[in-house]
N, C-alpha and C positions, 0 to 999 in steps of 0.2 A: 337355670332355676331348679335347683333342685328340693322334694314337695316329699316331706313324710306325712304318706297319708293314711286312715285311719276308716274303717268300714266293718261291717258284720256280716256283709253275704256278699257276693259275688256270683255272677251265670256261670253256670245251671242252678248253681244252687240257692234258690232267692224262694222267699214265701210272701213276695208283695214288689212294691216298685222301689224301693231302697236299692236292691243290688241294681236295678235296671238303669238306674240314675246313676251309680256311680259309676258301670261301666261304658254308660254317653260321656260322663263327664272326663274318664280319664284317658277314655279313644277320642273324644274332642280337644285333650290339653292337648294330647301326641303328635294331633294331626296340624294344629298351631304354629309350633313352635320346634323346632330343634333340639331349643337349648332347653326343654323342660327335661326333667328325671324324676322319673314317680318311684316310689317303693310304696305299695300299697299293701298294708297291712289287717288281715280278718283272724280272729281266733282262730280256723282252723282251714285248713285248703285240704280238699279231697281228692284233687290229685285230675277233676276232670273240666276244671273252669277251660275258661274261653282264654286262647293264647295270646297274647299283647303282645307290644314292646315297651313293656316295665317288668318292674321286681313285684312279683306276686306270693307275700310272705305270710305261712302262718305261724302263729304264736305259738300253735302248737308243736313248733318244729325248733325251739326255742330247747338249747340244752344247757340245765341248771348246772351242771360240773364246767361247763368252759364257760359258760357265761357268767359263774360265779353270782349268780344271784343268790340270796340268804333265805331260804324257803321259809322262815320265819313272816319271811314279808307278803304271804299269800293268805294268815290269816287275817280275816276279815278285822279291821279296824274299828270295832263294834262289840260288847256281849251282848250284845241282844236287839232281834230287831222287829219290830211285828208289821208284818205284810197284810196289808188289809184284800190283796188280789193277787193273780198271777201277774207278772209285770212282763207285758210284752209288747211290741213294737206296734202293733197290727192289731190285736184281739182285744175287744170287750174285754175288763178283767174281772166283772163278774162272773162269766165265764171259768175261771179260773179260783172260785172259794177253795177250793179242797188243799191248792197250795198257799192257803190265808195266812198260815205263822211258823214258823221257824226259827232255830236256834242258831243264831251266828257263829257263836262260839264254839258249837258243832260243828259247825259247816267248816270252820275255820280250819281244825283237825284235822276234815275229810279231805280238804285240799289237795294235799302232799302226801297221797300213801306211800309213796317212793319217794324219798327228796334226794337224791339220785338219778331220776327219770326227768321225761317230760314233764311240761302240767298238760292235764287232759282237758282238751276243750271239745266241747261238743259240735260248736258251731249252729246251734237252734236255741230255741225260744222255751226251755223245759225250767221246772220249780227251783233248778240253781243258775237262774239265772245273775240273780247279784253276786253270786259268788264269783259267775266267770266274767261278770263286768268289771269286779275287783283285781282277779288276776292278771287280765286283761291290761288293765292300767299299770300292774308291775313289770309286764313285757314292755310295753311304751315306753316307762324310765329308762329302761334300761336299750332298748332299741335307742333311744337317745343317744346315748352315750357313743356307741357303735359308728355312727358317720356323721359327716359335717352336712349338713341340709339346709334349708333357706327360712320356710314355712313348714306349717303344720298345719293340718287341712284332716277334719272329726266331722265323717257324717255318720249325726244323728244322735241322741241320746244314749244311747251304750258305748258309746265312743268318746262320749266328753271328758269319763275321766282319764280315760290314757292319754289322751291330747292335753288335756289339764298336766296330768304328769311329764310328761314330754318336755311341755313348755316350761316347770319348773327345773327340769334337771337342765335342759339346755341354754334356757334365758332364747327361746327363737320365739318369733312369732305365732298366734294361732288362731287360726280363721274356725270357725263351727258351721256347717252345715245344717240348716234347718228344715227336713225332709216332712215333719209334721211336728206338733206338741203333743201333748197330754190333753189339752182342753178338745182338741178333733179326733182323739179317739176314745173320750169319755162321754161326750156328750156335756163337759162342764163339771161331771163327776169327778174332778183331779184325783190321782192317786200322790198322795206328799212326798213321798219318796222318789217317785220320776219327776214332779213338780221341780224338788229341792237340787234333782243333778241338771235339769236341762236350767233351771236358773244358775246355778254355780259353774257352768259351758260357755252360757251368756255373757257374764258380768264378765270373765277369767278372758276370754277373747279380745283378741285386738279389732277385729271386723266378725259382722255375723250375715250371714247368707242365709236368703228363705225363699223357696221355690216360690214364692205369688204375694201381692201384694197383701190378701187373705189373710198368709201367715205373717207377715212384717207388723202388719195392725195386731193383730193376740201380741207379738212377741214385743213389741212398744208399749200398750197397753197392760197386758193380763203382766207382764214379768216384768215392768217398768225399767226398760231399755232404753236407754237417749236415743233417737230416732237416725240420727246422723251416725250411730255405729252399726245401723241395720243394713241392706244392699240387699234386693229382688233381684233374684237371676233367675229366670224362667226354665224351665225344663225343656230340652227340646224331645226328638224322635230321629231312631236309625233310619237310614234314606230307603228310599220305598226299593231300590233294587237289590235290599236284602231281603225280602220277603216275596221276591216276584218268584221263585225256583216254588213256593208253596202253590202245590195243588187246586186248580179252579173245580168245586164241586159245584152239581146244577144244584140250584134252591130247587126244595120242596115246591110242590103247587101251591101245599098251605103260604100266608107269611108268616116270618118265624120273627119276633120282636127278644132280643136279648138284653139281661143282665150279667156282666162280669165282674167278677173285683172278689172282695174276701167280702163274706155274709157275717155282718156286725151294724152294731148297731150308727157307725159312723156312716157305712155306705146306704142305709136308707133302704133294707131289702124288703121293708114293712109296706113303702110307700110302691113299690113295683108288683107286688102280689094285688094292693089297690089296686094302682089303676088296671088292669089285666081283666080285675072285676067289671069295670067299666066299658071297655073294649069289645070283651067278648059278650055283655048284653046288647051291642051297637052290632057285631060282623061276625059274621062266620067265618072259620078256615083260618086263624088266628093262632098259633102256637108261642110258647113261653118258654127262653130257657132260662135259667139260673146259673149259672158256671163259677164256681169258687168254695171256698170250702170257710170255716167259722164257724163260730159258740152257738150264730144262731139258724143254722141250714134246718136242724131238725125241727124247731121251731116255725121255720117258713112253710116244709114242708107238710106239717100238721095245719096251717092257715089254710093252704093250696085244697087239702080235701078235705077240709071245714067246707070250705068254697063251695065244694064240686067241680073245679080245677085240674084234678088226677090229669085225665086226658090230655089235658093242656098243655102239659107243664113238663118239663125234664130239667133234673138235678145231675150234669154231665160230672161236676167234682172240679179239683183245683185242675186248671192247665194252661201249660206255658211252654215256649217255646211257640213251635210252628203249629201244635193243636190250637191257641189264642188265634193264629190269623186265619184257620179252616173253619174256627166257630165265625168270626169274624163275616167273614167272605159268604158265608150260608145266611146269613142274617138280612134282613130287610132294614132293620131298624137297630138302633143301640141307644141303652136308655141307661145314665148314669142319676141317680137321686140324691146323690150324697148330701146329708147334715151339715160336715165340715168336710170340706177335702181342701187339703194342703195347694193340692194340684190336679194330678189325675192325667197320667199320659195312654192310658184305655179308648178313652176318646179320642186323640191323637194318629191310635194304630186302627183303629174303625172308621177312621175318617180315610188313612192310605189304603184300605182295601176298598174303598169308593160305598160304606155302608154310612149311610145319613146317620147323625145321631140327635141325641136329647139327653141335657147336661142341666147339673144343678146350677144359680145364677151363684150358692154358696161355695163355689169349687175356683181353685186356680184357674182352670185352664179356660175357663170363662172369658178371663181377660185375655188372649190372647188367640183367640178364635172369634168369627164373625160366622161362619155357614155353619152356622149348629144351631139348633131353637133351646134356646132357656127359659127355664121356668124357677121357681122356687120351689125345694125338696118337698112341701108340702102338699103345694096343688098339685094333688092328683088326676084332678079335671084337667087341670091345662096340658096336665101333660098325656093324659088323654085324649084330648081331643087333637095334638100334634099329631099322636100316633093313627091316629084317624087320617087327619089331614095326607099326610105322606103316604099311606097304603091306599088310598082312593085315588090321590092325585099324581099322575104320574111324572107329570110335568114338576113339580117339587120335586118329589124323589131326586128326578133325574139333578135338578139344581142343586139341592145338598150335595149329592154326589159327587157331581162334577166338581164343581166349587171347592168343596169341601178338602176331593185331593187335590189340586191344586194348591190353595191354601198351606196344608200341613206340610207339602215339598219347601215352604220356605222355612220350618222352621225344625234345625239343625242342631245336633249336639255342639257343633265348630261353633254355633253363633252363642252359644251360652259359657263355653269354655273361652272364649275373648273379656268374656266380664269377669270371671274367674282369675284367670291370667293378671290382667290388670289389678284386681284388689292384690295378688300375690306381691307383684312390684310394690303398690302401697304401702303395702305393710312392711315389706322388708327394706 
């Protein structure tokens, strides 16, 4: 079975769980089957990803004189197009006014300053972003062309149209990957323009895959999808004896209750500075961290000593890798809020470092987790008074814990790349 497949980030170099998810998914195809052959494809590779056994191809490595592509076909197929936000994967795009409007037909020129060369891709989430989702997609055509493959396999929105294109030049089939929508990271504020391509991803697919039932319901509903072309395949997590080589630090005396993720208005960083309010008028010796980076950190942190907070509180910054399992592992508690979440495998690696957590009931991984305490992103109280509960009781604690890793050991990128696998056969 061989799978051209299609992504935007890849480890080390990820700003959220997209890259995280694609490389469970494509070390769980590997580990399956034999007969699989990935060539997985990102705008750009920087030369320090993580080593597999597939083809780990960037666009940017892609040469116009032998590949005979028509540099003409890199401008944008538009004069004009008005961006109401930055359009990014992850970030609030209020956040983002300053990049609000631009000239395509511009852009289209800038493209190609050598049309001789490369094309330059970034590989981030920066104000040309449509441009390299455009060019993007004329690597795909033509990456078509190049070898005989079975499927096509687009995760995420930035990738639908190269998979779009792909599937037109070759006539293969094409599966989309559904990592989040527009509506879970707007809050419902759709931008039309991410709107218009993750529906034109949807309908152009032969099958669509969506990390949680969560997102299957928005992608049936909000983008009316026959329900029968949708397939939940859950996200799993790497086995816990990749993380065991990571350093045991002693907890502070204080307990230290954490938030991780990217600070936006999806994950709910408004509702975690709450409750904290509540907490620390209830106990002493209580600390706060915040870990991730977003539109809305400096915002949170202006609430924090509104509060009187300061003390409280630490702003560590974005961290991945083995710093994620050291905040982790110091933690007493993990509190996920989130508005919409897709999924959420945060909770998942806080559960393998034996740290109880608190999960929105509005998140994927709700479904498929039992030793966690859910609440609704709202109630702050409730989720306050868990966090009470667990730091007083130690006998909880201990059960979360316990339980909790136990639990997470069954669920495996291999058990998620078997449903994978199989729609691949389907389709083809």
């Amino acid at each position: 079975m061989k799978v051209l497949m299609f992504g935007w980030e890849f480890p080390p170099n990820i700003t959220g769980g997209l890259g995280t998810a694609c490389h469970g998914i494509t070390k769980g195809l590997l580990s399956i089957s034999e007969d699989v052959d990935i060539t997985f494809v990102v705008p750009k590779v920087f030369g320090n990803e993580t080593k597999k056994k597939f083809k780990l191809l960037g666009a940017n490595e892609i040469d116009l004189i032998k590949s005979k592509i028509h540099y003409e076909k890199f401008a944008l197929p538009l004069s004009y197009c008005a961006v109401d936000s930055g359009l990014l994967p992850y970030v609030d795009p209020k956040a983002y006014t300053a990049m609000s409007e631009y000239a395509v037909e511009k852009i289209g020129h800038q493209a190609i300053s050598n049309p001789l060369a490369k094309i330059k891709f970034s590989g981030k989430y920066g104000p040309d972003l449509m441009k390299e989702i455009h060019n993007f997609s004329v690597i795909g055509e033509y990456l078509a062309t190049q070898s005989t493959f079975d499927v096509i396999h687009a995760h995420d929105w930035l990738t639908y149209p190269a998979g779009i294109a792909a599937k037109k030049k070759s006539g293969k089939p094409l599966l989309i990957h559904v990592h989040a929508t527009d509506f879970d990271r707007s809050r419902g504020q759709v931008n039309p323009v991410v709107f218009q391509i993750e529906k034109e991803g949807m309908e152009m697919a032969e099958k669509i895959i969506t990390v949680s039932e969560h997102t299957r319901k928005i992608v049936i509903e909000k983008y009316q999808i026959p329900a029968s072309k949708v397939t939940t395949v859950h996200n799993g997590v790497e086995p816990l004896s990749s993380i065991e080589h990571v350093n045991h630090h002693e907890k502070e005396p204080a307990k230290t209750v954490t938030f991780l993720g990217r600070i936006t208005m999806q994950k709910g960083p408004e509702y975690f500075i709450g409750l904290a309010q509540y907490i620390l008028a209830r106990m002493d010796s209580v600390n706060f961290v915040m870990a991730g980076s977003g539109d809305m950190l400096e915002a949170m942190k202006c609430e924090v000593e509104k509060a009187g907070m300061t003390d409280r509180f630490r702003f560590p910054g974005f961290l991945k890798g083995d710093d994620v399992f050291k905040m982790l592992k110091q933690s007493d508690i993990y509190v996920m809020p989130s508005v919409s979440e897709p999924f959420g495998i945060s909770p998942l690696e806080a559960m393998q470092c034996g740290t109880p957590c608190i999960i929105s009931h509005q998140s994927g991984v709700s479904e498929v987790v039992k030793h966690a305490i859910k609440t609704d992103y709202w109630d702050i109280e409730a989720m306050a008074d868990a966090i009470h509960s667990i730091l007083t009781r130690p006998a909880l604690s201990q059960m979360l814990s316990s339980f909790g890793k136990q639990e997470v050991g069954q669920l495996e990128w291999k058990d998620s790349a078997r449903k994978i696998y199989h729609l691949y056969h389907k389709v083809a």
